[in-house]
KEDREN-879850 format. One record per residue: residue in three letters; chain; x, y, z of N, C-alpha, C in turn. Coordinates in steps of 0.1 Angstrom, whole numbers. Layout:
BEGIN
 residu chaine neast nnorth   nup caeast canorth  caup ceast cnorth   cup
    ALA      A     X      Y     Z      X       Y     Z     X      Y     Z
...
***
This chain:
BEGIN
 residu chaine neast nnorth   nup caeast canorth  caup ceast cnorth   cup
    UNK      A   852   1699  2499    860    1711  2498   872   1710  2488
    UNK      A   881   1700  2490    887    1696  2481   884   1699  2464
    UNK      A   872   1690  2463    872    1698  2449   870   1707  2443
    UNK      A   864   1716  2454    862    1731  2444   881   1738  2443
    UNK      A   884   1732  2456    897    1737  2456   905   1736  2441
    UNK      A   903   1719  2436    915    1714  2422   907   1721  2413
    UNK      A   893   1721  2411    887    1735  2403   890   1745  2398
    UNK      A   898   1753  2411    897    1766  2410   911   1764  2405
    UNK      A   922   1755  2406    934    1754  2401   934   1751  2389
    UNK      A   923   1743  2387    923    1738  2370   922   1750  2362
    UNK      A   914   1759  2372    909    1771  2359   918   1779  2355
    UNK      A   929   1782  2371    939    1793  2369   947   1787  2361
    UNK      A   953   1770  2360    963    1763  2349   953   1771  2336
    UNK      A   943   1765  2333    935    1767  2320   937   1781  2315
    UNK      A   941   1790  2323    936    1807  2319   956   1810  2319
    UNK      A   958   1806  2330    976    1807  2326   978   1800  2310
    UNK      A   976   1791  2307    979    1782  2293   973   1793  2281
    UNK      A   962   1795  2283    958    1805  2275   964   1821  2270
    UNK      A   968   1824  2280    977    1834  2278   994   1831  2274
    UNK      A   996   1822  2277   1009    1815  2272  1009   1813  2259
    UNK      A  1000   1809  2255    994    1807  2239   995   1818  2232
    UNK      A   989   1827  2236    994    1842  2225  1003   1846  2229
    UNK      A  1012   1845  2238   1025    1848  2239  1034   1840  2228
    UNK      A  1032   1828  2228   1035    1822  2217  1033   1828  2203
    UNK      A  1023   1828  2201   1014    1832  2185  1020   1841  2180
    UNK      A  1023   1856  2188   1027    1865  2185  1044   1865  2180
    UNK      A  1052   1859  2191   1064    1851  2191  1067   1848  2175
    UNK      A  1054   1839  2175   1061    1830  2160  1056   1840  2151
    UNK      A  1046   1844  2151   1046    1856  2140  1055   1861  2135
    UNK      A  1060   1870  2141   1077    1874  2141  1086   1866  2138
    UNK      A  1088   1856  2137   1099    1845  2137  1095   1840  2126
    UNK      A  1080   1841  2118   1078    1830  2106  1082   1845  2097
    UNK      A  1079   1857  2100   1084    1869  2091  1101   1871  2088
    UNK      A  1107   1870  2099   1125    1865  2098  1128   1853  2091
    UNK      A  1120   1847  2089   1122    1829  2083  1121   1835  2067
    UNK      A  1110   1839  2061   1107    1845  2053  1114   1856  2045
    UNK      A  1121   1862  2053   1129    1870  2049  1142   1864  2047
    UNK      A  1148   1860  2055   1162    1850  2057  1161   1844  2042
    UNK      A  1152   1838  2041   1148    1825  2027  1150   1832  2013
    UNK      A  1143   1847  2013   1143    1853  2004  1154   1863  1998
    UNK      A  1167   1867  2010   1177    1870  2007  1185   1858  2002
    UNK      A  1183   1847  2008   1193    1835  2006  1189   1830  1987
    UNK      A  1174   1833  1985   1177    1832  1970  1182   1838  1963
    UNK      A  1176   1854  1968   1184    1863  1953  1199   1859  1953
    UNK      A  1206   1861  1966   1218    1861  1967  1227   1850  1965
    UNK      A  1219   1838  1959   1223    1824  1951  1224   1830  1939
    UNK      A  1211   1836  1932   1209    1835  1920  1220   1849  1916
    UNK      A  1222   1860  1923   1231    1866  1921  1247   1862  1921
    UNK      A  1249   1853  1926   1266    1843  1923  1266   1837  1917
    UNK      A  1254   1826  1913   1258    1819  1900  1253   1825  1887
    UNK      A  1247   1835  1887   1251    1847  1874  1258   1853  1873
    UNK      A  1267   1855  1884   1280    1862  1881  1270   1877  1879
    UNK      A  1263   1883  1886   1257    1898  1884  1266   1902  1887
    UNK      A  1270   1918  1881   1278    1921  1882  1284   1928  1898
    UNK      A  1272   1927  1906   1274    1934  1919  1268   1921  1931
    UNK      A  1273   1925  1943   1265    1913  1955  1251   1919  1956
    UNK      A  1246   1911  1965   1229    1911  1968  1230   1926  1975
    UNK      A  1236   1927  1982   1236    1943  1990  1234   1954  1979
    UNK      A  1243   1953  1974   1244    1962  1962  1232   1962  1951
    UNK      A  1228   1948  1946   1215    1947  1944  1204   1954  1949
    UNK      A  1201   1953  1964   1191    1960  1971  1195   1977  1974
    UNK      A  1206   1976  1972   1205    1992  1969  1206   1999  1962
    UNK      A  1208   1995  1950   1207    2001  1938  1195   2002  1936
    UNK      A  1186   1991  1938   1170    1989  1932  1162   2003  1943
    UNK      A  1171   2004  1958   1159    2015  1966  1168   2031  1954
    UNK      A  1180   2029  1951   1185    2042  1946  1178   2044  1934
    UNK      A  1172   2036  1926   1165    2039  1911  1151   2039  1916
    UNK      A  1146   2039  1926   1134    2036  1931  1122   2034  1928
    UNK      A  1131   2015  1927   1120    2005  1924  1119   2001  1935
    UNK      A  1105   1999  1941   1099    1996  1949  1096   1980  1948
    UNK      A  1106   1973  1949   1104    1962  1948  1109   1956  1962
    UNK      A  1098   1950  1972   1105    1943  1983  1111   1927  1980
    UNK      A  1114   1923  1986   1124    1909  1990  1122   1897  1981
    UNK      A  1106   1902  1984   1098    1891  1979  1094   1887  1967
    UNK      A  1092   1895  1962   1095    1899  1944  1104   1893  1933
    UNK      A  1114   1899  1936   1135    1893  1932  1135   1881  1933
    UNK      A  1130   1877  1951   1135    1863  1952  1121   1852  1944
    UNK      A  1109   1857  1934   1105    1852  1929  1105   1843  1914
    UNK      A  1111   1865  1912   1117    1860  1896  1129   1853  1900
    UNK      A  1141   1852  1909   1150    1846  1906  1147   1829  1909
    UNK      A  1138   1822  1913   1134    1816  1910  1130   1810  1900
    UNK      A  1121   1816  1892   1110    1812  1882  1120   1813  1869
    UNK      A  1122   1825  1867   1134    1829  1855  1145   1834  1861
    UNK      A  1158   1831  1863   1167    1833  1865  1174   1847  1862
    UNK      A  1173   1844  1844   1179    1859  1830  1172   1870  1835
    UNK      A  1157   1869  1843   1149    1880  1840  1158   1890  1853
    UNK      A  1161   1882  1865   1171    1890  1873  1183   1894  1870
    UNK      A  1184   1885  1862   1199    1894  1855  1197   1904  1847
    UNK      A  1189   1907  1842   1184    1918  1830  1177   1931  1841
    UNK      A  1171   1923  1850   1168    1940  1857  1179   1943  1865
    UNK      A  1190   1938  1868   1200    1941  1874  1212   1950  1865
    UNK      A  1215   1944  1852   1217    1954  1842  1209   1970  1837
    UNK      A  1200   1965  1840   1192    1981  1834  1196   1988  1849
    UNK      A  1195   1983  1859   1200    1992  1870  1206   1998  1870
    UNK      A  1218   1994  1865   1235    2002  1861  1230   2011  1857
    UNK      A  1226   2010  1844   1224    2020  1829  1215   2027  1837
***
């Protein structure tokens, strides 16, 4: 009797863990998307102070939704990466 008993416990641990798991999964999902975003403001908003643009990253992101470029997060913080001038030059044509 006993062992169907730790069985039946094993299974309910086994099926509790399993649900715990996408509780997790989904969790980090979310959390790897704020990571990714956090990372992506933290560049532009580098590359926007040591160019001295003429405006902060805020102002950056809203000027780009006011001329409506559709450019998300991920984009900016690419070029500002790769070429630095190239974000300073679309930040100027923003103005104008």
């Amino acid at each position: 009797m006993n062992e169907y008993r730790s069985h039946s416990r094993l299974t309910s641990n086994d099926y509790s863990t399993e649900n715990e798991s996408f509780g997790f999964l989904s969790r980090d999902r979310g959390r790897q998307k704020r990571d990714f975003r956090r990372l992506w403001i933290t560049r532009i908003n580098a590359v926007t102070r040591e160019n001295k643009v003429l405006y902060s990253y805020s102002r950056l992101i809203h000027n780009l939704y006011k001329k409506q470029l559709l450019l998300n997060r991920k984009i900016p913080a690419q070029i500002a990466i790769s070429n630095k001038n190239c974000l300073y030059m679309i930040s100027n044509k923003i103005i104008k």
